[in-house]
GUSEVO-51661 format. One record per residue (C-alpha): residue number from 1; residue in three letters; x, y, z. Coordinates in steps of 0.2 Angstrom, whole numbers, plus 5000, padded with zeros to 4 digits. Example, Ala and Ser with C-alpha at 12.3 -4.5 7.8 and 13.67 -1.06 7.14 Angstrom:
% GUSEVO-51661
REC  num  residuo     u     v     w
REC    1      Ala  5062  4978  5039
REC    2      Ser  5068  4995  5036
***
This chain:
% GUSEVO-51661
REC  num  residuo     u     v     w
REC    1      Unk  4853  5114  5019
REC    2      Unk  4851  5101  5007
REC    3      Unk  4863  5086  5004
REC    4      Unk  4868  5092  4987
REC    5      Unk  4870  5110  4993
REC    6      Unk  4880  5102  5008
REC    7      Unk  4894  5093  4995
REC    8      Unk  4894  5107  4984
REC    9      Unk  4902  5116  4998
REC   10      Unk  4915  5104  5001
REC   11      Unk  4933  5111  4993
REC   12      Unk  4935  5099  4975
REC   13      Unk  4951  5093  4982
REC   14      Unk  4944  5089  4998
REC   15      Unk  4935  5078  4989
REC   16      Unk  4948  5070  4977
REC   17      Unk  4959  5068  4994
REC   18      Unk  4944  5058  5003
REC   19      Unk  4941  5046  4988
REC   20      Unk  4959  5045  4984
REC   21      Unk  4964  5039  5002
REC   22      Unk  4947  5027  5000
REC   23      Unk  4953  5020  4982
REC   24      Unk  4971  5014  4992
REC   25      Unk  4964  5008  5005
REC   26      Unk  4954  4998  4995
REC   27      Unk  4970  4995  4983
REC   28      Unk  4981  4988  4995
REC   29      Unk  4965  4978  5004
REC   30      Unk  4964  4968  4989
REC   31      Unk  4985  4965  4985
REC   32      Unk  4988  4961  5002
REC   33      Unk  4971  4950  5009
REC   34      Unk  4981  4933  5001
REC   35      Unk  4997  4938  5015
REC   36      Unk  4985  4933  5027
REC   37      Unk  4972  4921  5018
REC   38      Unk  4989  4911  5012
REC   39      Unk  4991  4905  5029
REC   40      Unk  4974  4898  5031
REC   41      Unk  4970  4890  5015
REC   42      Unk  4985  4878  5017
REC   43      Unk  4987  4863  5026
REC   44      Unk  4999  4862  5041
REC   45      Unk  5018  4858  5037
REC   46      Unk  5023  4841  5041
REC   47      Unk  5031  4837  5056
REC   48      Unk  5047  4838  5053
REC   49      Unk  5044  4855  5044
REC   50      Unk  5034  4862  5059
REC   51      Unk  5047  4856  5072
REC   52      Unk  5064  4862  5059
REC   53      Unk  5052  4882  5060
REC   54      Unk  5049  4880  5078
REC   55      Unk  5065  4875  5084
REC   56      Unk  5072  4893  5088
REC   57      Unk  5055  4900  5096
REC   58      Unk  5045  4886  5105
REC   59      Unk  5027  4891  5111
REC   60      Unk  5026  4887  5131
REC   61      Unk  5009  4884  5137
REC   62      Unk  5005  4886  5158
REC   63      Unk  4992  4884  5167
REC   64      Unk  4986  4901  5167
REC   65      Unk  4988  4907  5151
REC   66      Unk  4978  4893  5142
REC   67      Unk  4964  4901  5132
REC   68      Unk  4974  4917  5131
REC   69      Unk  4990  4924  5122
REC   70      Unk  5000  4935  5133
REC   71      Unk  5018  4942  5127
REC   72      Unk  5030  4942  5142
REC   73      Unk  5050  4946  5139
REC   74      Unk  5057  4929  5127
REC   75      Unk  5040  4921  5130
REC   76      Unk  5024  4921  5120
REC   77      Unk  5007  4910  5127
REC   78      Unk  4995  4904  5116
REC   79      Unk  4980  4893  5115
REC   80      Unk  4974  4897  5096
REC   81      Unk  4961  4889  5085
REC   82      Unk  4968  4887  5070
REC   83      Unk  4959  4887  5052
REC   84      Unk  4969  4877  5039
REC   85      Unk  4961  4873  5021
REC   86      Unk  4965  4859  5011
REC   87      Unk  4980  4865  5000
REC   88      Unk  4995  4855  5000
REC   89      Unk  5004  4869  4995
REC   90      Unk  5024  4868  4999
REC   91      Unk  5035  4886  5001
REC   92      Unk  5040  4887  4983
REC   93      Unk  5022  4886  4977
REC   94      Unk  5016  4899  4989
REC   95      Unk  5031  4911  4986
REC   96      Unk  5026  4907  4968
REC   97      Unk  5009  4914  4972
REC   98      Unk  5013  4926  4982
REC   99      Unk  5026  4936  4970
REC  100      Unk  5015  4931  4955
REC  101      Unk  5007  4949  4957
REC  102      Unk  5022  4958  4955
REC  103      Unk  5026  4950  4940
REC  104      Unk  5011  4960  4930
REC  105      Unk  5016  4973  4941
REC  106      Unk  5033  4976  4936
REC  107      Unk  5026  4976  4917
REC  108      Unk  5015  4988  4912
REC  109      Unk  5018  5005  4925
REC  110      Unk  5027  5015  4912
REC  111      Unk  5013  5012  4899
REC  112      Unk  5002  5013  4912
REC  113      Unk  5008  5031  4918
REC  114      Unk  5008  5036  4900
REC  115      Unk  4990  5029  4898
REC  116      Unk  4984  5040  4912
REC  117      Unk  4990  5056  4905
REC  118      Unk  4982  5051  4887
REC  119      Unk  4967  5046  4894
REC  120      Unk  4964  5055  4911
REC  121      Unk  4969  5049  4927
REC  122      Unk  4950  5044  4934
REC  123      Unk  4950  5030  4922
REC  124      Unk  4963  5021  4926
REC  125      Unk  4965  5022  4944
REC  126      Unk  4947  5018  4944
REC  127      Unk  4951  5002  4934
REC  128      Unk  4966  4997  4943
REC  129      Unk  4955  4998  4960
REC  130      Unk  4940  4988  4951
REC  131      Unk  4954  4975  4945
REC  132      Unk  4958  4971  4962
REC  133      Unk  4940  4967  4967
REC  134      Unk  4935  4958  4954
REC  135      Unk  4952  4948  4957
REC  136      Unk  4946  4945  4974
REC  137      Unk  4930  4937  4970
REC  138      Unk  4936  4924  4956
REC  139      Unk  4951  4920  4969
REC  140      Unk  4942  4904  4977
REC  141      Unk  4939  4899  4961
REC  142      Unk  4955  4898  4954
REC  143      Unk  4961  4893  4970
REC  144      Unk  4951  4877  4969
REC  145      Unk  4955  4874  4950
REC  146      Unk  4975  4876  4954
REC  147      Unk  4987  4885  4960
REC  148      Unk  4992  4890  4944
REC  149      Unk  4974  4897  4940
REC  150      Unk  4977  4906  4955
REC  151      Unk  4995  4912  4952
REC  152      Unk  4989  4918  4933
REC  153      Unk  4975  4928  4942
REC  154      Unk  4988  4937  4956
REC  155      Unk  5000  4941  4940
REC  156      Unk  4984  4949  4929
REC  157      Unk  4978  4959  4944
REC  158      Unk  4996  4963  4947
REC  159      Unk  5000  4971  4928
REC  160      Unk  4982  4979  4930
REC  161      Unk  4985  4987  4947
REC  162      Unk  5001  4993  4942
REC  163      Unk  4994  5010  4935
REC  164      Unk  4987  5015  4953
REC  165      Unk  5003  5026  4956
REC  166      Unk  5009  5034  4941
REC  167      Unk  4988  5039  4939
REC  168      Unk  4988  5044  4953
REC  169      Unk  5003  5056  4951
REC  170      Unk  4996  5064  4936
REC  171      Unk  4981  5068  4949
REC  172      Unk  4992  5076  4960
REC  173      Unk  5002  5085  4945
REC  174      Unk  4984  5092  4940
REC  175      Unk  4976  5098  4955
REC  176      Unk  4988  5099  4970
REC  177      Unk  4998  5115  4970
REC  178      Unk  5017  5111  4974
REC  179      Unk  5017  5117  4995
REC  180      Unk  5002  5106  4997
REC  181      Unk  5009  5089  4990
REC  182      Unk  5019  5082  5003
REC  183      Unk  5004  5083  5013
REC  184      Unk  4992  5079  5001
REC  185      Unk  5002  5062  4998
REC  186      Unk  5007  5058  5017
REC  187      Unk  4987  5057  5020
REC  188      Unk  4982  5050  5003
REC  189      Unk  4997  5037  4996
REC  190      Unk  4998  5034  5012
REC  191      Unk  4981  5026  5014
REC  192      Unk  4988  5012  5008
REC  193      Unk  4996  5007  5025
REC  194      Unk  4979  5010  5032
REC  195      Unk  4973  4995  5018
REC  196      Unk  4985  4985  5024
REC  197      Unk  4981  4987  5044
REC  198      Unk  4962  4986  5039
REC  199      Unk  4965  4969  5026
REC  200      Unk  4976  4958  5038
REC  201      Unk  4964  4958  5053
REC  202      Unk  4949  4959  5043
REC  203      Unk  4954  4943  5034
REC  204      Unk  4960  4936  5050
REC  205      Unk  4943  4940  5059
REC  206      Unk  4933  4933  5042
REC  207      Unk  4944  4917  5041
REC  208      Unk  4941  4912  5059
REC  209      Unk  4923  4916  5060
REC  210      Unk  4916  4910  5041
REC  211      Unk  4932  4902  5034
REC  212      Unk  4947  4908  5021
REC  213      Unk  4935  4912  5006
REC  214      Unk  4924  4924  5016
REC  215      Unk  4938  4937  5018
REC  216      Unk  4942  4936  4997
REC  217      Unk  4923  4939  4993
REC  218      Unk  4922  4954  5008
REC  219      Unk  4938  4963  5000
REC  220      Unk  4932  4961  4983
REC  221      Unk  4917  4970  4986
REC  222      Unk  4923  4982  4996
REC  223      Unk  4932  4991  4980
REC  224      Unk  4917  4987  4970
REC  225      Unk  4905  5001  4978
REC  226      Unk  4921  5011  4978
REC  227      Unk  4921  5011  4960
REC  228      Unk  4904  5017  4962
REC  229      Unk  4908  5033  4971
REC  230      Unk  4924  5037  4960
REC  231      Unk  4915  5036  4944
REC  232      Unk  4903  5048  4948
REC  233      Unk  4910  5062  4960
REC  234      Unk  4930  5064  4952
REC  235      Unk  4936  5073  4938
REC  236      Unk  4953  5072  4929
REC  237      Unk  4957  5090  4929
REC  238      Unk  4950  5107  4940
REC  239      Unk  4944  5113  4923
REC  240      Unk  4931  5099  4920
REC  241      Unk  4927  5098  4936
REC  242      Unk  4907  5105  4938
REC  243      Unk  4905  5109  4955
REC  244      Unk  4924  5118  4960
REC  245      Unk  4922  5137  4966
REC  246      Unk  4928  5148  4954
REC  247      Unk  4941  5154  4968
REC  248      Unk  4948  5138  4971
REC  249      Unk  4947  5135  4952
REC  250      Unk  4958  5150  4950
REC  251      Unk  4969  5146  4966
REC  252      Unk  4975  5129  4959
REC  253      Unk  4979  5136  4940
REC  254      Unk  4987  5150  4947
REC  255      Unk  4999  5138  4956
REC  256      Unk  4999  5121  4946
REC  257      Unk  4997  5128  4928
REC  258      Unk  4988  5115  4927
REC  259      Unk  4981  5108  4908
REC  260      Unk  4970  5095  4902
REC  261      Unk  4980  5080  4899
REC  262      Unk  4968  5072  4887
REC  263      Unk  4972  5084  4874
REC  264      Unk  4992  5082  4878
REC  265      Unk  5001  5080  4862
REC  266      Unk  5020  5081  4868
REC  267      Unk  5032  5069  4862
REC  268      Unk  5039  5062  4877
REC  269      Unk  5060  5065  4880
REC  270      Unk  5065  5048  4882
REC  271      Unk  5084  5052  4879
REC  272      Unk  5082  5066  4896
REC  273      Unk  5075  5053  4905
REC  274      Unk  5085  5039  4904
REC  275      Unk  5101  5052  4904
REC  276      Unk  5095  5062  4920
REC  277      Unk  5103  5058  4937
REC  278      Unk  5091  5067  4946
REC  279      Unk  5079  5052  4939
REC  280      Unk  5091  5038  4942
REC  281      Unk  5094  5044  4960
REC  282      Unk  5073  5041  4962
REC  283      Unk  5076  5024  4953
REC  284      Unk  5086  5020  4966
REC  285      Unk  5079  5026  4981
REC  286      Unk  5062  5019  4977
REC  287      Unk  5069  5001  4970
REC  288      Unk  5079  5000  4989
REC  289      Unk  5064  5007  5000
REC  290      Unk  5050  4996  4992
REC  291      Unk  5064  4980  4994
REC  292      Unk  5059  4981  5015
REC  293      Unk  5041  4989  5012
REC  294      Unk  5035  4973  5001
REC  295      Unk  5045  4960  5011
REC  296      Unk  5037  4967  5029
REC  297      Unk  5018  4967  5019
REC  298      Unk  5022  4948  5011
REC  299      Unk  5031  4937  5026
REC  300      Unk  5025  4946  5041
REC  301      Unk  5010  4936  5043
REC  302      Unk  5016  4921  5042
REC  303      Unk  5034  4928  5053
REC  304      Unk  5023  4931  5066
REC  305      Unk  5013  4913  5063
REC  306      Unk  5026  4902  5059
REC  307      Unk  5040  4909  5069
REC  308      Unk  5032  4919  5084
REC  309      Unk  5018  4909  5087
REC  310      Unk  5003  4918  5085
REC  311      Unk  4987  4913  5081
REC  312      Unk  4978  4916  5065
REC  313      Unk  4968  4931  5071
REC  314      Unk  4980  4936  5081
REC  315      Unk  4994  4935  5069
REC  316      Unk  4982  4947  5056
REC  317      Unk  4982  4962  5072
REC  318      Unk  5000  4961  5076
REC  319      Unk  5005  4961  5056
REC  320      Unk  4995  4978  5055
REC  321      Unk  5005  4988  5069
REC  322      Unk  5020  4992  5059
REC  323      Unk  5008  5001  5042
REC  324      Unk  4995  5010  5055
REC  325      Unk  5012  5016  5060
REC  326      Unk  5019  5020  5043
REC  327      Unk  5002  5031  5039
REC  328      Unk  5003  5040  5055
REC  329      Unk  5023  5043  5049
REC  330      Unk  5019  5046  5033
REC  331      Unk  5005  5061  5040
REC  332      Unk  5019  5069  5052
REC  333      Unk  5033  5067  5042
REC  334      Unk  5025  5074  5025
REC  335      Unk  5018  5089  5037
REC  336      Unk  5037  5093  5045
REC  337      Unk  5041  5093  5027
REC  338      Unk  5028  5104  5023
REC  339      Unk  5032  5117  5036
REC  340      Unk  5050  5117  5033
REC  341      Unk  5046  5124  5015
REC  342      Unk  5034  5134  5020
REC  343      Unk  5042  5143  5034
REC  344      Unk  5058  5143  5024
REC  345      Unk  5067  5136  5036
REC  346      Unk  5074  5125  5021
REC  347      Unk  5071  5123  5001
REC  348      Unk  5061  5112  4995
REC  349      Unk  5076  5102  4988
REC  350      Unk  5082  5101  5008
REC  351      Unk  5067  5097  5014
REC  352      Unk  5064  5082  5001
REC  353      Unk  5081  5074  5003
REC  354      Unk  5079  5075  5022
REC  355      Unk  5063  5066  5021
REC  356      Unk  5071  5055  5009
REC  357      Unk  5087  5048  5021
REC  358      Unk  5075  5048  5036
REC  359      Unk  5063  5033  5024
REC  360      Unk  5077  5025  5021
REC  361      Unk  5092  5025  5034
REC  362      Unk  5081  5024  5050
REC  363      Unk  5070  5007  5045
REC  364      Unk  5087  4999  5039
REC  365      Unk  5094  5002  5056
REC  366      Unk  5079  4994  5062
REC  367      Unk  5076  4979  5051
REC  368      Unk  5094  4974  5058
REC  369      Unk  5088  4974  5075
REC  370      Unk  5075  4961  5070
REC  371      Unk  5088  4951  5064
REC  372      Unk  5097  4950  5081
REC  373      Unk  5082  4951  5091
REC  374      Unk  5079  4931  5091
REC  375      Unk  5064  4926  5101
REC  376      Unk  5058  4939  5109
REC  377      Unk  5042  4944  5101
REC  378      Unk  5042  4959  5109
REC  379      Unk  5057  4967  5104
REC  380      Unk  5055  4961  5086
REC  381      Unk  5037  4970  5083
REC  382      Unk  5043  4984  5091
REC  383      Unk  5057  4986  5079
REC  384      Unk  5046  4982  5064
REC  385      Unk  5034  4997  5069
REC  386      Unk  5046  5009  5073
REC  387      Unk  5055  5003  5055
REC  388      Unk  5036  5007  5045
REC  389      Unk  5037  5024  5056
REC  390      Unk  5054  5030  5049
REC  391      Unk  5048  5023  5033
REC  392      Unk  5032  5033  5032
REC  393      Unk  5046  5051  5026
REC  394      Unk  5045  5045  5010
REC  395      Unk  5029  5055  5008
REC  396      Unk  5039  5072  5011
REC  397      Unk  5054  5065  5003
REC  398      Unk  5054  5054  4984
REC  399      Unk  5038  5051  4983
REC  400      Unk  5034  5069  4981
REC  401      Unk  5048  5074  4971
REC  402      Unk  5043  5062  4956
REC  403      Unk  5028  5079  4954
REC  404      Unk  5040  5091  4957
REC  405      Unk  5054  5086  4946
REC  406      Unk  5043  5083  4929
REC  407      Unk  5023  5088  4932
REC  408      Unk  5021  5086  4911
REC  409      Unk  5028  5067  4913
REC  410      Unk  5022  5062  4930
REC  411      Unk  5015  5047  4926
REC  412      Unk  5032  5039  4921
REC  413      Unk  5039  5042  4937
REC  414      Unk  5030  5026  4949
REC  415      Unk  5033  5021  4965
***
C-alpha cells in the first residue's frame, strides 16, 4: 500500500486529533519556554537578595554528593553549573515580562472565538501557533534591544495566541460528536501539559549545552514545520473535508448537525449570554481553575531554582512532573467521564459537574500543602503533581461543557 492510500485510510478525526494535540504542544512550548529561559538570561541577585531567598531552604553540600543532586527528607544536594546572562533585570521587570503575555491575551479571545467561526477554525488556530514561533525567534532580539521590546513582543504573541482555544472549540463543535468530546479534549487540549513538560527541560538542556538563545530559536521553529502540516492536511468542517469516508462523514452529521461556519450568518444573543447562569457559573470555574494552573506554569521554575535549589536543568525536569501528570489526569479523568455517560451510570450534566469539583476542590487542598510543606522538596513536588492530576478533570468537567452548552457560539466560550 502506498503512503497516500495508507493516510486516506486513517479516520479524518483521527487525524484532526493527532495535529490538534501536536498544535498545543507546540502552543504552550512557545508561551512557556521564557518560565525557564528567564532564569538563565539574568544575572544572579545580589548578595543580600540571594541570602534574604535562601534563608528558609539552605543547600548543604557533603562530601559524597558533590557533582550530584540527591533529594533525601528536608535535604536537597547539589553541585550545579549554572548559566546566567547578562540582564540586570530585578523581580518587577521580570514579572513585568513574564505577565506581559497575558495582557494581549486577555484582549482579543472573544473576537477571536467570533473570528473562528466567520472565518473557519484552521485559520486561526493555525495562526495563533505560527505567532508563537515567530515570537520565539525575534525574542533574543528584543531581549537585547530592551526589556520593553521584549515585554511588547510577549503581549503581541499573547493577544495573537489568545484565539487557540475558542478556535479550537468551534473544531470540536464541528466535528466531534457529543459522547466523544471529553475524550477528544482530555488527549488533545490537554497536549498542552505535554508542551509544557516538553519546553521546561528542553530549554533547560539547550540553555546549559549552547546558552539561553538556543532554546528560543529551537521552540520557534518547532511550530514553524507544524504550520506546515496543519495547512495542508486539516479542514474546518467534515463537509469540506476531501478524503473523509462517506460513513464517517455521515456518522458525525448524524450526531453533531454539524454546518459550515463560514457561511454562518446568525446574529449573536448577546443579552442570553451575558444574562445566563449556566455561563457565569463557567466564568467562574475557569477564571479560579486557570488562577493555580498559570501560577504553577510561571514561578515553578524559578520556585524550584530559587527556593529548592536545583540546578538550571535540573529545575526544567522537576517543573515538568506536575503537567505530564495533568495530561495523564486529563486522559483518565475525561475517559471516566466518558463511561459514566455512556454506561448511563450518570447524565451528562452529573458527569460534567463531577469532573468539574474534582479540577477544582482536590488541587486546592493540595496547593495548601505546599504552603505548609516548608523545605522539604520532596513533599512539596509531590503535592504539586498530585495538584496538576486532580486538576487535569477539567477535561470531563467545564471544559467540555463550553460545546455542549452552545455548539452555534462556541468560540465565545474560552478557557
Amino acid at each position: 500500500m502506498t503512503i497516500s492510500g495508507w493516510i486516506e485510510k486513517i479516520p479524518a478525526r483521527v487525524s484532526l486529533g493527532v495535529l490538534s494535540m501536536l498544535g498545543f504542544i507546540n502552543l504552550y512550548i512557545s508561551r512557556v519556554n521564557l518560565s525557564i529561559i528567564i532564569v538563565a538570561m539574568v544575572r544572579p541577585a545580589s548578595s543580600n537578595q540571594s541570602e534574604a531567598i535562601a534563608s528558609e531552604c539552605k543547600t548543604e553540600e557533603s562530601p559524597d554528593s558533590i557533582n550530584n543532586s540527591v533529594v533525601t527528607g528536608n535535604v536537597t544536594n547539589i553541585k550545579p553549573t549554572e548559566v546566567y546572562g547578562n540582564f540586570d533585570w530585578d523581580d518587577h521587570i521580570q514579572g513585568l515580562i513574564l505577565g506581559s503575555f497575558f495582557w494581549g491575551y486577555a484582549i482579543f479571545q472573544v473576537p477571536g472565538g467570533r473570528l473562528a467561526e466567520m472565518y473557519g477554525p484552521k485559520k486561526i488556530f493555525g495562526i495563533s501557533i505560527l505567532s508563537g514561533g515567530i515570537a520565539a525567534i525575534l525574542s533574543p532580539i528584543a531581549a537585547e534591544t530592551s526589556y520593553i521590546a521584549l515585554t511588547v513582543l510577549r503581549a503581541l504573541q499573547g493577544f495573537c495566541q489568545s484565539v487557540a482555544w475558542p478556535s479550537m472549540h468551534v473544531m470540536v463543535a464541528q466535528w466531534i460528536p457529543q459522547h466523544e468530546r471529553s475524550t477528544f479534549i482530555g488527549a488533545t487540549f490537554f497536549a498542552t501539559s505535554i508542551g509544557t513538560v516538553t519546553s521546561l527541560p528542553l530549554c533547560g538542556a539547550m540553555i546549559e549545552a549552547y546558552g539561553w538563545e538556543s532554546a528560543f530559536y529551537l521552540t520557534g521553529i518547532l511550530s514553524l514545520i507544524w504550520c506546515l502540516f496543519w495547512a495542508f492536511l486539516v479542514y474546518d468542517s467534515p463537509t469540506q473535508h476531501p478524503r473523509i469516508s462517506k460513513e464517517e462523514l455521515e456518522y458525525i452529521q448524524d450526531d453533531t448537525k454539524a454546518r459550515d461556519l463560514r457561511v454562518t450568518s446568525t446574529k449573536v444573543p448577546w443579552k442570553s449570554i451575558i444574562t445566563s447562569r449556566p455561563v457565569w457559573a463557567l466564568i467562574i470555574t475557569d477564571t479560579l481553575s486557570v488562577i493555580g494552573l498559570y501560577l504553577l506554569i510561571i514561578k515553578v521554575p524559578s520556585y524550584t531554582k530559587n527556593v529548592l535549589g536545583f540546578s538550571i536543568k535540573d529545575s526544567g525536569l522537576i517543573s515538568a512532573l506536575p503537567f505530564l501528570l495533568r495530561y495523564f489526569g486529563a486522559v483518565i479523568w475525561g475517559s471516566i467521564g466518558h463511561q459514566l455517560i455512556v454506561r448511563k451510570i450518570t447524565s451528562i450534566n452529573t458527569s460534567r459537574k463531577l469532573c468539574a469539583s474534582i479540577s477544582t476542590f482536590l488541587p486546592a487542598v493540595c496547593m495548601l500543602g505546599v504552603a505548609y510543606a516548608g523545605c522539604n522538596p520532596t513533599a512539596a513536588v509531590t503535592l504539586m503533581t498530585a495538584s496538576m492530576f486532580f486538576n487535569g478533570a477539567v477535561s470531563g468537567g467545564h471544559m467540555v461543557t463550553f460545546s455542549d452548552i452552545s455548539p452555534n457560539y462556541t468560540g465565545f466560550f474560552i478557557i
